[in-house]
Residue frames as qw, qx, qy, qz and C-alpha x, y, z in Angstrom:
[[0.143, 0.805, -0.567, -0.099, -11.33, -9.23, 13.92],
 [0.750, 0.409, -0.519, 0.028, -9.24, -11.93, 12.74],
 [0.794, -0.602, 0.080, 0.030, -8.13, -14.05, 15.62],
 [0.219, 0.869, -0.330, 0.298, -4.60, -12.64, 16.27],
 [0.799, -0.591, 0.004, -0.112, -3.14, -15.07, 18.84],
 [0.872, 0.095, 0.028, 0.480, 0.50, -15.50, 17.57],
 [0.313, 0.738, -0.018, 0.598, 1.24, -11.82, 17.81],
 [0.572, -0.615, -0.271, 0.470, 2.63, -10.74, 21.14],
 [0.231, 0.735, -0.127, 0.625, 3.37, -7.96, 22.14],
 [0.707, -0.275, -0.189, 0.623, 6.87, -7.74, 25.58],
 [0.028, 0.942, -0.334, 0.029, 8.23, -4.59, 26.72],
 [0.417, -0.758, 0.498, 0.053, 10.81, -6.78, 27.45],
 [0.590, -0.225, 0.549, 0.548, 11.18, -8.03, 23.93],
 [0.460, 0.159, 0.353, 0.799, 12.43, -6.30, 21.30],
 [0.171, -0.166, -0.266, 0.934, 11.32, -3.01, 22.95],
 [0.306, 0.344, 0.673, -0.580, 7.78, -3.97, 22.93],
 [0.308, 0.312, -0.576, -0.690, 7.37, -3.98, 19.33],
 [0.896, 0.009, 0.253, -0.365, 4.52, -6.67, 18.14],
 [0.129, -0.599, 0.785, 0.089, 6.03, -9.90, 17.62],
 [0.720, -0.059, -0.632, -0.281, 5.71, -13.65, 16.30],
 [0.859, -0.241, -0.451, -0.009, 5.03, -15.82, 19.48],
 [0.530, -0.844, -0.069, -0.046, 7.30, -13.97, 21.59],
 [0.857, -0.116, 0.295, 0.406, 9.93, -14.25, 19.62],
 [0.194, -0.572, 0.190, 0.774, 12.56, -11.88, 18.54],
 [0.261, 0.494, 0.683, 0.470, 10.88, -12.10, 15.10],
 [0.156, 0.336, 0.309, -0.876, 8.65, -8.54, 14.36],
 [0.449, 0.644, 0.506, -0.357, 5.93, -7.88, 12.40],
 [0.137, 0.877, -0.254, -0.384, 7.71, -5.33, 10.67],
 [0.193, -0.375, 0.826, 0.373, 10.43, -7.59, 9.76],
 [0.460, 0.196, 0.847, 0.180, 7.88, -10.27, 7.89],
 [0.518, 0.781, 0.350, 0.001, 5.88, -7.82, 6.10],
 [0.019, -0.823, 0.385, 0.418, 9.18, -5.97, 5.18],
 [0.325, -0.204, 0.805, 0.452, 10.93, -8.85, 3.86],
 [0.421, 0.581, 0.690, -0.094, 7.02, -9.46, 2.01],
 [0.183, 0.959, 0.132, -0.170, 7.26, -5.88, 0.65],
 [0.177, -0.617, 0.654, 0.401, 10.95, -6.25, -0.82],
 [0.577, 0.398, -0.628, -0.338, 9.91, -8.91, -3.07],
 [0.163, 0.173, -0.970, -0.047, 10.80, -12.05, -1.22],
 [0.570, -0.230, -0.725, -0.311, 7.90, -15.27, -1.01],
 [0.769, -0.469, 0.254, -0.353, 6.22, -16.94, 1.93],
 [0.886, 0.402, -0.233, -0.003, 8.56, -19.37, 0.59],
 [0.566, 0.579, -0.313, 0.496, 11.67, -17.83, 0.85],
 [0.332, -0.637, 0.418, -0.556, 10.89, -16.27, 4.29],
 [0.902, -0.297, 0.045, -0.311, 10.33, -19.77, 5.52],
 [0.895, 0.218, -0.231, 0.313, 13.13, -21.39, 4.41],
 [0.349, 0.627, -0.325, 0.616, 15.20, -18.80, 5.09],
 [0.300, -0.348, 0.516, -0.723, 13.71, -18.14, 9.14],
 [0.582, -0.039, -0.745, -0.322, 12.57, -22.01, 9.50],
 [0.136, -0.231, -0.899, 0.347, 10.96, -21.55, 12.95],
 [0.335, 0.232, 0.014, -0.913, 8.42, -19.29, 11.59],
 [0.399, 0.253, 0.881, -0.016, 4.91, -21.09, 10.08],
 [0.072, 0.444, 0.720, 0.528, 2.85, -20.88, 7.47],
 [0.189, -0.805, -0.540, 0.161, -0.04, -19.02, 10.26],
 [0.438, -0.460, -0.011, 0.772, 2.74, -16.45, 11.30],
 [0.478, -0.049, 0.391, 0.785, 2.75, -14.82, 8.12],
 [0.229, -0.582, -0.519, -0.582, -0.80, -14.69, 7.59],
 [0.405, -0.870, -0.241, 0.145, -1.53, -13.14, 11.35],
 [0.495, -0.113, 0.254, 0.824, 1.69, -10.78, 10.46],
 [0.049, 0.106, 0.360, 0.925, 0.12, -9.40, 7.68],
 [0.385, -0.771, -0.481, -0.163, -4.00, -9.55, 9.37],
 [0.402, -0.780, -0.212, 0.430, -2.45, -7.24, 12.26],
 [0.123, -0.279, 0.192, 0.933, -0.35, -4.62, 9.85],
 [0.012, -0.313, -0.509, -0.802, -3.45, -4.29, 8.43],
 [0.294, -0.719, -0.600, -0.191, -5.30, -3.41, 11.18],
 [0.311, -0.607, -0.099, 0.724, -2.98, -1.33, 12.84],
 [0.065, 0.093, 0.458, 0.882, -2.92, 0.84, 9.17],
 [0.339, -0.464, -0.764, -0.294, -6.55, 0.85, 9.75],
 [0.265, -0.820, -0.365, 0.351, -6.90, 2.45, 13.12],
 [0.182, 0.634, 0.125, 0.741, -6.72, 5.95, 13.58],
 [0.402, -0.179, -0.464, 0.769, -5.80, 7.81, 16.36],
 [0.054, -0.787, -0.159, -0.594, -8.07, 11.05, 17.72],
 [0.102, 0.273, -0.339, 0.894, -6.75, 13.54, 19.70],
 [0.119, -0.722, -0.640, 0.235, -8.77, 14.24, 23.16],
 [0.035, -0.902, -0.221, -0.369, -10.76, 17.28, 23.87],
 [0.354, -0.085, -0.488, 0.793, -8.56, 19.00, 26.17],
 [0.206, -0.781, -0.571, 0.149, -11.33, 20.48, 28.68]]
């Protein structure tokens, strides 16, 4: 797997949701804004302590979480 080292993941921020660097920033939020239309551009400018990496290890971990798959245990 893509080395994933900017993603954090705090219960004690933003209720343990994966994050940029440990910063109130989610995942969700960067590939959302990505998936509305706006740029790597725009997001940058717009959230200018975010990098260029961020965006690409953002969108390398919502695709691997889409990717797993949960299985139920056996229940004995």
């Amino acid at each position: 797997m893509k080395d994933l080292s900017r993603i954090t993941l705090d219960p004690a921020v933003m209720g343990g949701k994966a994050c940029i660097r440990g910063m109130r920033m989610t995942v969700g939020t960067v590939v959302g804004l990505l998936a509305a239309g706006r740029s790597r551009e725009e997001i940058l400018k717009a959230y200018p302590y975010l990098e260029p990496e961020d965006i690409n290890q953002a969108l390398a971990y919502a695709t691997w979480r889409v990717e797993e798959r949960e299985v139920p245990l056996a229940v004995a």
